[in-house]
KOLBA-841218 format. One record per residue (C-alpha): residue number from 1; x, y negated, z negated. Coordinates in nm, 3 decimals, decimal comma, always signed. Layout:
// KOLBA-841218
+------+---------+---------+---------+
| dolo |      xx |      yy |      zz |
+------+---------+---------+---------+
|  NUM |       X |       Y |       Z |
...
+------+---------+---------+---------+
END
This chain:
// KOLBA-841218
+------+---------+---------+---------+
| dolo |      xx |      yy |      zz |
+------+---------+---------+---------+
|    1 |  -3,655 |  +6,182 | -11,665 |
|    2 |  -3,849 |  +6,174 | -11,337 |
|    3 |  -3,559 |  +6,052 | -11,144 |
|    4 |  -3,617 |  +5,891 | -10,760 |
|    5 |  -3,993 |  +5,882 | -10,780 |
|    6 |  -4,275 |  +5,655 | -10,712 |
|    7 |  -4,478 |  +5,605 | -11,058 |
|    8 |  -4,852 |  +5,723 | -10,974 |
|    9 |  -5,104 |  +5,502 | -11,202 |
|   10 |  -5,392 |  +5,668 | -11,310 |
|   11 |  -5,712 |  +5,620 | -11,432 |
|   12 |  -5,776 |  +5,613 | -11,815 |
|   13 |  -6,036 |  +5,925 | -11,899 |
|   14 |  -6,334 |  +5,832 | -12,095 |
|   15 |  -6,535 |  +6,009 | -12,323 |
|   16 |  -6,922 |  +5,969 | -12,335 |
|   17 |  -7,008 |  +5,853 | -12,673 |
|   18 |  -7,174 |  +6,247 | -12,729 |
|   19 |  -6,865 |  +6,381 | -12,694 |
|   20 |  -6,675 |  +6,158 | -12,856 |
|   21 |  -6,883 |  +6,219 | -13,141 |
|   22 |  -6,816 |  +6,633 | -13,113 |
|   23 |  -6,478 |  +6,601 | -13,073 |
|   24 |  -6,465 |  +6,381 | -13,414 |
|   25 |  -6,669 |  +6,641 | -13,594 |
|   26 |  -6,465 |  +6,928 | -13,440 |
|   27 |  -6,198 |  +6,743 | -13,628 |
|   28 |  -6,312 |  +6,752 | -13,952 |
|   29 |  -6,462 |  +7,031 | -13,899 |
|   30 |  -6,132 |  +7,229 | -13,851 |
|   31 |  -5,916 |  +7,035 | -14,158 |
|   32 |  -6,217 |  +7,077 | -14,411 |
|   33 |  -6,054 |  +7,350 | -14,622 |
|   34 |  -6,014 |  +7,336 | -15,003 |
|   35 |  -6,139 |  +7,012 | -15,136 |
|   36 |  -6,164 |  +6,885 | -14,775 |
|   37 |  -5,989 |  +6,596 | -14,560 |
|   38 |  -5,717 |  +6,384 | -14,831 |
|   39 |  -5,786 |  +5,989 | -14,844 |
|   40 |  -5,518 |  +5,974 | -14,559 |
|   41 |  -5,674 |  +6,198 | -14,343 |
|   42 |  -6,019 |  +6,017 | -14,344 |
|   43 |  -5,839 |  +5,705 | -14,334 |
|   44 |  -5,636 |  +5,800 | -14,009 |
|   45 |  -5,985 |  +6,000 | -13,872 |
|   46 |  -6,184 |  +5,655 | -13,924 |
|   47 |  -5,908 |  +5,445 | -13,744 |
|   48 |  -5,900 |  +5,696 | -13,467 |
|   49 |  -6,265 |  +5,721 | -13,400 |
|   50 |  -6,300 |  +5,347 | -13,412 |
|   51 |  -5,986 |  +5,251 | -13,206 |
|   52 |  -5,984 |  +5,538 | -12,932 |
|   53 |  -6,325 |  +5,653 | -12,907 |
|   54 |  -6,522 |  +5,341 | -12,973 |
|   55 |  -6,684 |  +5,546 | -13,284 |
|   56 |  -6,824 |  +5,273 | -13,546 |
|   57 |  -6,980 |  +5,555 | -13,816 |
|   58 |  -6,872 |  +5,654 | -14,088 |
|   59 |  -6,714 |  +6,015 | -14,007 |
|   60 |  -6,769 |  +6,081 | -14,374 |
|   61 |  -7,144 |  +6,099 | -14,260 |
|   62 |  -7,080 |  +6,319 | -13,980 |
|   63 |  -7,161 |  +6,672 | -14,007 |
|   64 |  -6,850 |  +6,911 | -13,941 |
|   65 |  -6,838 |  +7,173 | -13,672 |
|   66 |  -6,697 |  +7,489 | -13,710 |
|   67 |  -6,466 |  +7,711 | -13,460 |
|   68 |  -6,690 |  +7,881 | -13,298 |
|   69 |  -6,935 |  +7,644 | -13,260 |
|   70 |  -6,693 |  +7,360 | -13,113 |
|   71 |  -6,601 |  +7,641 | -12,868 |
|   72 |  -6,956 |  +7,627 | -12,713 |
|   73 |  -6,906 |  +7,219 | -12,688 |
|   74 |  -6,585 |  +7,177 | -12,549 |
|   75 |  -6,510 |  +7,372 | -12,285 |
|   76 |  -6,269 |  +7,149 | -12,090 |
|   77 |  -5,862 |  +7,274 | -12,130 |
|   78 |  -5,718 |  +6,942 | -12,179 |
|   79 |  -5,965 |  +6,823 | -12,368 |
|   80 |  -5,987 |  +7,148 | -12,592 |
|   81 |  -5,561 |  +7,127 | -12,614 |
|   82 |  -5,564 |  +6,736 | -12,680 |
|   83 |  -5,863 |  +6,856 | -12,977 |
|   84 |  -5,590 |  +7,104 | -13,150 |
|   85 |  -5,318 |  +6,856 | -13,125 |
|   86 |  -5,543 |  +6,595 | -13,260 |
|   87 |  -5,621 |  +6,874 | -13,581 |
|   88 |  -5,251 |  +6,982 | -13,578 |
|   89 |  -5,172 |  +6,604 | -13,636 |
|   90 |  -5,405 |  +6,505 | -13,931 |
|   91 |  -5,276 |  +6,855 | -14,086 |
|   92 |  -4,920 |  +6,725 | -14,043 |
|   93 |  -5,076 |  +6,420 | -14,283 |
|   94 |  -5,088 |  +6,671 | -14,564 |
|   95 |  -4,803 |  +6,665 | -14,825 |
|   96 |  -4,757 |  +6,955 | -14,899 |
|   97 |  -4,931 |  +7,135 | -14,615 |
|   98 |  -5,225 |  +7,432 | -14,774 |
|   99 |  -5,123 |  +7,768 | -14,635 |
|  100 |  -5,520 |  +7,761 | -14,599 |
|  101 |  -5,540 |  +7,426 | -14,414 |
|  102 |  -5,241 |  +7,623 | -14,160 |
|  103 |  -5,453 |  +7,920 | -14,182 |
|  104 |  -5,774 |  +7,738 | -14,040 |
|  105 |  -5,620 |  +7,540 | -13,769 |
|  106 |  -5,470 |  +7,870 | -13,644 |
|  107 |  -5,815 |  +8,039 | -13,631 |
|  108 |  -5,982 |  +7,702 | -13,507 |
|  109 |  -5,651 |  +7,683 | -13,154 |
|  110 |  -5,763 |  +8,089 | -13,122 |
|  111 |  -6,116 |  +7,986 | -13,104 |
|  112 |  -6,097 |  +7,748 | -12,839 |
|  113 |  -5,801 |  +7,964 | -12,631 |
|  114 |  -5,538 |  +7,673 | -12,681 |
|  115 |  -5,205 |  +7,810 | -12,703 |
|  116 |  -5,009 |  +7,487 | -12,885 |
|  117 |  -4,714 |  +7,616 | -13,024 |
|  118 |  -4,702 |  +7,343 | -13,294 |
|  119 |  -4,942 |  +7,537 | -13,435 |
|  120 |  -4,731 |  +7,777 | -13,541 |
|  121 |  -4,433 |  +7,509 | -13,648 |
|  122 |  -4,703 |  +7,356 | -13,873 |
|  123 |  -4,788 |  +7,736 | -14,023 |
|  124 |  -4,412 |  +7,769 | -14,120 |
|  125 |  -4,372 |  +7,393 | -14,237 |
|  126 |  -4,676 |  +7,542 | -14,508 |
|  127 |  -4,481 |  +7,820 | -14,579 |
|  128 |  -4,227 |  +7,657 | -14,695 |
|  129 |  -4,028 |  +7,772 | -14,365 |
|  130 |  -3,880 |  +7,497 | -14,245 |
|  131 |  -3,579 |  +7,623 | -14,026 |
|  132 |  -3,825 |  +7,826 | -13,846 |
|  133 |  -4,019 |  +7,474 | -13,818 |
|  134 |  -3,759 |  +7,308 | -13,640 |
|  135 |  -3,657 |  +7,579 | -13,386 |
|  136 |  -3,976 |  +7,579 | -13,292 |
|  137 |  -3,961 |  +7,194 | -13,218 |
|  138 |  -3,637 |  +7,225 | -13,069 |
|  139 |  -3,733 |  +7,515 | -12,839 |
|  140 |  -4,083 |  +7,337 | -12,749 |
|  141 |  -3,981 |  +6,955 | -12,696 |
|  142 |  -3,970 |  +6,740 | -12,395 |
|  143 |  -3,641 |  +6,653 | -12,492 |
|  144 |  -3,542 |  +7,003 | -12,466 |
|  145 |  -3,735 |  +7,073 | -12,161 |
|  146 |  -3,555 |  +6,737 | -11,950 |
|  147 |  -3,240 |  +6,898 | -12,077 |
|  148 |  -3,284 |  +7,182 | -11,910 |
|  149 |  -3,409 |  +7,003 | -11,599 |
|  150 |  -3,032 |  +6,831 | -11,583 |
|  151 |  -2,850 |  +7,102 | -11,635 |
|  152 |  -3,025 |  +7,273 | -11,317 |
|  153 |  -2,979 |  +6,979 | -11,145 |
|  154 |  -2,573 |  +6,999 | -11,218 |
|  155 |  -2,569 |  +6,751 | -11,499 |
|  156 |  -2,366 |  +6,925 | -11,739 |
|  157 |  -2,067 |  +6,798 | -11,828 |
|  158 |  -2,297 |  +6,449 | -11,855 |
|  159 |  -2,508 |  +6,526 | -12,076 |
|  160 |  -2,190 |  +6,748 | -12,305 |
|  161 |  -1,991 |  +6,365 | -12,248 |
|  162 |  -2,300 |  +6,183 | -12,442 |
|  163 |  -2,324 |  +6,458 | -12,754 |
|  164 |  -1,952 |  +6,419 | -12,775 |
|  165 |  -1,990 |  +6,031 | -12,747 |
|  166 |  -2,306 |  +6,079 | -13,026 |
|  167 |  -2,105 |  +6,323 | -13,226 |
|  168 |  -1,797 |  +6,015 | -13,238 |
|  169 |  -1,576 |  +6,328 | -13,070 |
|  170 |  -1,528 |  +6,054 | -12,750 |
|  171 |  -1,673 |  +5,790 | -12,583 |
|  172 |  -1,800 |  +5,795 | -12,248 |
|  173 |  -1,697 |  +5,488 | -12,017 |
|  174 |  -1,895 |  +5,547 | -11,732 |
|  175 |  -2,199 |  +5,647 | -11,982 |
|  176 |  -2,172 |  +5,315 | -12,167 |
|  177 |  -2,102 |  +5,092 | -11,900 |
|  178 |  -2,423 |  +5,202 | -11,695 |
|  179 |  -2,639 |  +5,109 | -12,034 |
|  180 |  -2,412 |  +4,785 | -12,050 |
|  181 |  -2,506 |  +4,678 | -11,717 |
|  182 |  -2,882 |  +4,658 | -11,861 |
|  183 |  -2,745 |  +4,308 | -12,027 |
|  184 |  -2,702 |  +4,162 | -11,672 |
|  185 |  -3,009 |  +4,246 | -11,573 |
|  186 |  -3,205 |  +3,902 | -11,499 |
|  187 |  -3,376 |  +3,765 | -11,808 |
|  188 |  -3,696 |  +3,883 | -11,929 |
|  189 |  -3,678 |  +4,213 | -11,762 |
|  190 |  -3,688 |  +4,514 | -11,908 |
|  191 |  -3,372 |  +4,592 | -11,914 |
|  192 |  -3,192 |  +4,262 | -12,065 |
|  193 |  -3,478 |  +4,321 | -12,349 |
|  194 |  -3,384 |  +4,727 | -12,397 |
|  195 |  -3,022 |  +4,564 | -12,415 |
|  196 |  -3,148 |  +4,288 | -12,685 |
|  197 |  -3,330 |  +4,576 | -12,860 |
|  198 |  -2,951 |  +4,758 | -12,890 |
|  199 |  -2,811 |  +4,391 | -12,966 |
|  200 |  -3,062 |  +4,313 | -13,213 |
|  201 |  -3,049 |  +4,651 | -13,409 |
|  202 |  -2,683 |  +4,712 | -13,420 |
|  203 |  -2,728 |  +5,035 | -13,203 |
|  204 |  -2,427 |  +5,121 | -13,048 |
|  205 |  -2,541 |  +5,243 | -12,675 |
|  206 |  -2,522 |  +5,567 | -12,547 |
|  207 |  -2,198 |  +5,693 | -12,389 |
|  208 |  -1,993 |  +5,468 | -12,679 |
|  209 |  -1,902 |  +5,621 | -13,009 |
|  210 |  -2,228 |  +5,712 | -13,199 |
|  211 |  -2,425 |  +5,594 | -12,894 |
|  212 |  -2,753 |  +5,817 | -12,895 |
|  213 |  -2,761 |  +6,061 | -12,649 |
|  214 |  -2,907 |  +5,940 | -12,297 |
|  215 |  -3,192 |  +6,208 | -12,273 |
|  216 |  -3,339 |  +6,086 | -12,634 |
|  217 |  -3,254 |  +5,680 | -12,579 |
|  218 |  -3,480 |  +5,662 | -12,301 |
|  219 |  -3,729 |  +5,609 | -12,578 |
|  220 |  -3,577 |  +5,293 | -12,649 |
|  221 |  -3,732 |  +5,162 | -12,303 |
|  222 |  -4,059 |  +5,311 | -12,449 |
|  223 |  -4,021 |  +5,070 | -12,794 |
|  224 |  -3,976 |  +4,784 | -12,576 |
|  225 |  -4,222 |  +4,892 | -12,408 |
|  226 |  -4,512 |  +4,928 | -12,650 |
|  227 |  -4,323 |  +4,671 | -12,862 |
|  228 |  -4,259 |  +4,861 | -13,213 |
|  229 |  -3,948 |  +4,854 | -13,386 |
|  230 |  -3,723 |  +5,106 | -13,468 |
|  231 |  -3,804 |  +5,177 | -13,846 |
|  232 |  -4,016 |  +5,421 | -13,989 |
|  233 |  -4,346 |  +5,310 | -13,903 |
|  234 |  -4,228 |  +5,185 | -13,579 |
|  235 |  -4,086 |  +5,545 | -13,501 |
|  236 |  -4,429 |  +5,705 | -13,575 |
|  237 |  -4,658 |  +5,424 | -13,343 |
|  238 |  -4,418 |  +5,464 | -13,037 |
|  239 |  -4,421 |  +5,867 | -13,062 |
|  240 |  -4,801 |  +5,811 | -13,128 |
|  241 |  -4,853 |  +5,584 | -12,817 |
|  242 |  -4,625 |  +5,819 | -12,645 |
|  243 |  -4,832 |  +6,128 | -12,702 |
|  244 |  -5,134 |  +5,999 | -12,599 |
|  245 |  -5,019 |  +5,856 | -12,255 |
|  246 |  -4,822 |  +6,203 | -12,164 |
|  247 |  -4,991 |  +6,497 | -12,014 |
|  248 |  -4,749 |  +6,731 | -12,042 |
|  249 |  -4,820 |  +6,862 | -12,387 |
|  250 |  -4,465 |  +6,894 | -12,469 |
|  251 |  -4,492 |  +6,489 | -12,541 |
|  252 |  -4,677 |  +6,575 | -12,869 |
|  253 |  -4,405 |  +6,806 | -13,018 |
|  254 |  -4,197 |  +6,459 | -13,043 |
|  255 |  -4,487 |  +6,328 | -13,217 |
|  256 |  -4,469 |  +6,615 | -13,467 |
|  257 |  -4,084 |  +6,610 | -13,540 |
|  258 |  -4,187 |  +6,252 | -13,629 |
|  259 |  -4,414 |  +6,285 | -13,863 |
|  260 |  -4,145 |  +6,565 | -14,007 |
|  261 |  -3,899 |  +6,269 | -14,076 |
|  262 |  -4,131 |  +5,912 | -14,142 |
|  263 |  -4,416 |  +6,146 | -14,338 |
|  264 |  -4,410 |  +6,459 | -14,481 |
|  265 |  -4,001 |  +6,528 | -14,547 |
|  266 |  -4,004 |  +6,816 | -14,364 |
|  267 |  -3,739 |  +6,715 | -14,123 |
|  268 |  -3,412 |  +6,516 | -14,259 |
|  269 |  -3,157 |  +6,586 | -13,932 |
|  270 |  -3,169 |  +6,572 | -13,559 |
|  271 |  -2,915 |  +6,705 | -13,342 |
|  272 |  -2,707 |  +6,832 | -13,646 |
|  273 |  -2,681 |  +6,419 | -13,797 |
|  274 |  -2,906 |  +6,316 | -14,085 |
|  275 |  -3,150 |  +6,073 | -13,997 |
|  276 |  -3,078 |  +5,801 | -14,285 |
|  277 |  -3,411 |  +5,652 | -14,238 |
|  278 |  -3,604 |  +5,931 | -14,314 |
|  279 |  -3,862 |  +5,941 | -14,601 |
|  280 |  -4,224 |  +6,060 | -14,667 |
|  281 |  -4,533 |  +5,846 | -14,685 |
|  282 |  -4,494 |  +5,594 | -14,433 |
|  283 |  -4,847 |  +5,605 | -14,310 |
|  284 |  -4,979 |  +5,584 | -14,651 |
|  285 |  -4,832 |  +5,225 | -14,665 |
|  286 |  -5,078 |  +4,909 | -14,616 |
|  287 |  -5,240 |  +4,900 | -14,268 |
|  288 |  -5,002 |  +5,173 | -14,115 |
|  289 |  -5,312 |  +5,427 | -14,074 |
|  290 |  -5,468 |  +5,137 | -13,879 |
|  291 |  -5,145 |  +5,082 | -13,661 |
|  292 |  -5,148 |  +5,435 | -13,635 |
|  293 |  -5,470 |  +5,431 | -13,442 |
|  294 |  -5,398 |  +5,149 | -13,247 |
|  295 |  -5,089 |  +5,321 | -13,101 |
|  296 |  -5,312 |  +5,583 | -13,024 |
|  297 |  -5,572 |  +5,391 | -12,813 |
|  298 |  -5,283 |  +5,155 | -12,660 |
|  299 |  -5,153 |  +5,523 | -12,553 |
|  300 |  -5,403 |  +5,631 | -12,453 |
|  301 |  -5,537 |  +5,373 | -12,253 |
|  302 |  -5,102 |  +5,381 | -12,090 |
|  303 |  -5,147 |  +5,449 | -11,641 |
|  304 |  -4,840 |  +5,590 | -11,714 |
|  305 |  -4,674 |  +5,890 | -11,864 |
|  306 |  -4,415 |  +5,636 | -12,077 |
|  307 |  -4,127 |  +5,851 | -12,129 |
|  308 |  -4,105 |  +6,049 | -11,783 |
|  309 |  -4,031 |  +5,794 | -11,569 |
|  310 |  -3,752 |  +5,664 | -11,442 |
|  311 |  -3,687 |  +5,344 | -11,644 |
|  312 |  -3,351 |  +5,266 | -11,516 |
|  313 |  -3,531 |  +5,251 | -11,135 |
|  314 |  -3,800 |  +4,967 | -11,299 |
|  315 |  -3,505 |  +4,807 | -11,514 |
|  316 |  -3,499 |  +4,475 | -11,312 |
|  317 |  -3,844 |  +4,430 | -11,330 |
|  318 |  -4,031 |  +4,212 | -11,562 |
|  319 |  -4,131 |  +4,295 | -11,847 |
|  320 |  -4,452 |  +4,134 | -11,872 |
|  321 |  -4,568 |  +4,207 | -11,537 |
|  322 |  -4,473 |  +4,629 | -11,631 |
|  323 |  -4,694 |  +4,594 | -11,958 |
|  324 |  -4,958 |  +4,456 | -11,721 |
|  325 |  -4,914 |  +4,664 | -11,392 |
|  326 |  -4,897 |  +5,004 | -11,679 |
|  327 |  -5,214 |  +4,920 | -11,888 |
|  328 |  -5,020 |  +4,870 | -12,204 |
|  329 |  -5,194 |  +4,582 | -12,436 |
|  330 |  -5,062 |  +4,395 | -12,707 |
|  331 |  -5,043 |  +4,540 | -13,038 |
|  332 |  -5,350 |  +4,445 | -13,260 |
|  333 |  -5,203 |  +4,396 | -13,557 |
|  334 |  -4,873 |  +4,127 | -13,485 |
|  335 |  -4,830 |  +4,076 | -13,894 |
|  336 |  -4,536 |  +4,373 | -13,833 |
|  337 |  -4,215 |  +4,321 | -13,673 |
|  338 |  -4,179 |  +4,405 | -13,320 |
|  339 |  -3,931 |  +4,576 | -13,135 |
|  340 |  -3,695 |  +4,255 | -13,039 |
|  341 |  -3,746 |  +4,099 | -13,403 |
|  342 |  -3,460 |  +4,183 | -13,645 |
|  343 |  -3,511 |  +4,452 | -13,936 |
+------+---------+---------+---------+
END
């Protein structure tokens, strides 16, 4: 994480209804191969249209663009990379995943000059080659990128003292007792309610035996956060809402190792431990496509890149007044648990 730093708000970007409206039908556009978008897909492109773009059509009325013709329209980077991760994510919503739906989102990233290397992880998870899948997460991921930022920085034999804490080798002392310390923080701060969220869920902390490693619990902060629970829907909504509120693109290959484990079984371990709570479907459930897109907007709508910053430096601050000072709104739909509420 960002260590030592002032957080920088910024300014939520906006897109004029027109292009709103492209970058929709780029969308379909790109994912209508074979008999065309699933029920899921349309379901998750209706929510997302509605919730972060302000859309209230019917995309089913919309007429697609192709490639080459969305290449014309879009000619902004980020918004052209944001556009194949978008395409790359309603592919991931396919069970299995058409070798001609991978096919087609590879020609539609070439088109428009965006090199996302989830492409290619999605390509292989449709191939049926899914070790090749997850070394490309693993080599791509923020997770993997902030690792190598503390090893530079001399952080080592830290980070080697919370996999052997996570891999129940040894605990780490000084590792658990500085995520300990977040239950004396003064009530209603952040982090007393990351230290309920541990309390609540049986989680043993990082730096004790099992204890997640520090790099990956720092989005624990993020669930409290956004305030979604850590089951499988709850997994997909905060990587969802953390996506959207990161520009460094590497935020969305968390997003996509996600949807590997909570919806399309493509992923079953992480860091060499099966995740127990992994299944397929979850977004075909009641109302999860609609949560979905709600984590979306509320990310998107985020002054703050969630995961990068420092959260132990904003620990003792409330958490209310972060959710205000950071843009992050309440969920829409409350009728799910939330992130302090027991499983």
């Amino acid at each position: 994480m960002t260590k030592g730093t002032k957080i920088e708000l910024r300014d939520r970007v906006r897109l004029p209804p027109d292009a709103a409206e492209i970058f929709v039908r780029a969308a379909i556009g790109a994912i209508s191969v074979g008999d065309g978008p699933t029920p899921l897909q349309w379901d998750v492109i209706q929510n997302v249209a509605a919730d972060v773009f302000g859309i209230a059509a019917d995309p089913r009325t919309m007429i697609p663009i192709d490639a080459a013709e969305t290449a014309t329209l879009v000619t902004d980077p980020g918004l052209r990379r944001r556009l194949v991760q978008s395409v790359v994510t309603l592919e991931l919503l396919s069970d299995p995943i058409p070798p001609a739906l991978a096919a087609n989102t590879r020609k539609f990233a070439r088109a428009l000059k965006v090199d996302e290397p989830m492409v290619t992880a999605a390509r292989h998870a449709a191939h049926g080659q899914m070790a090749l899948m997850y070394a490309d997460i693993q080599r791509n991921s923020f997770y993997a990128k902030e690792t190598a930022h503390e090893i530079l920085c001399g952080h080592l034999w830290r980070l080697l003292r919370s996999k052997f804490a996570y891999s129940d080798v040894v605990a780490s002392r000084a590792i658990e007792r500085k995520w300990s310390a977040l239950a004396d923080m003064p009530a209603g701060s952040l982090g007393r309610a990351t230290a309920e969220f541990y309390r609540v869920h049986h989680f043993p902390v990082p730096g004790a035996r099992r204890g997640i490693g520090e790099i990956g619990a720092h989005h624990d902060f993020v669930h409290v956060l956004a305030d979604y629970p850590p089951d499988p829907e709850g997994e997909i909504d905060v990587f969802a809402f953390i996506a959207a509120a990161m520009a460094d693109p590497k935020g969305f290959v968390q997003l996509v190792m996600t949807l590997g484990l909570f919806q399309n079984a493509t992923i079953t371990h992480v860091a060499g431990k099966k995740v127990v709570i992994a299944r397929e479907g979850t977004l075909g459930e009641p109302g999860a496509a609609d949560r979905f897109g709600d984590a979306l907007k509320r990310g998107t709508e985020c002054k703050v890149d969630a995961l990068g910053i420092d959260h132990f430096a904003i620990a003792a601050e409330p958490l209310d007044r972060l959710r205000d000072r950071f843009g992050i709104s309440p969920r829409v739909d409350t009728s799910r648990p939330g992130a302090l509420d027991p499983a």
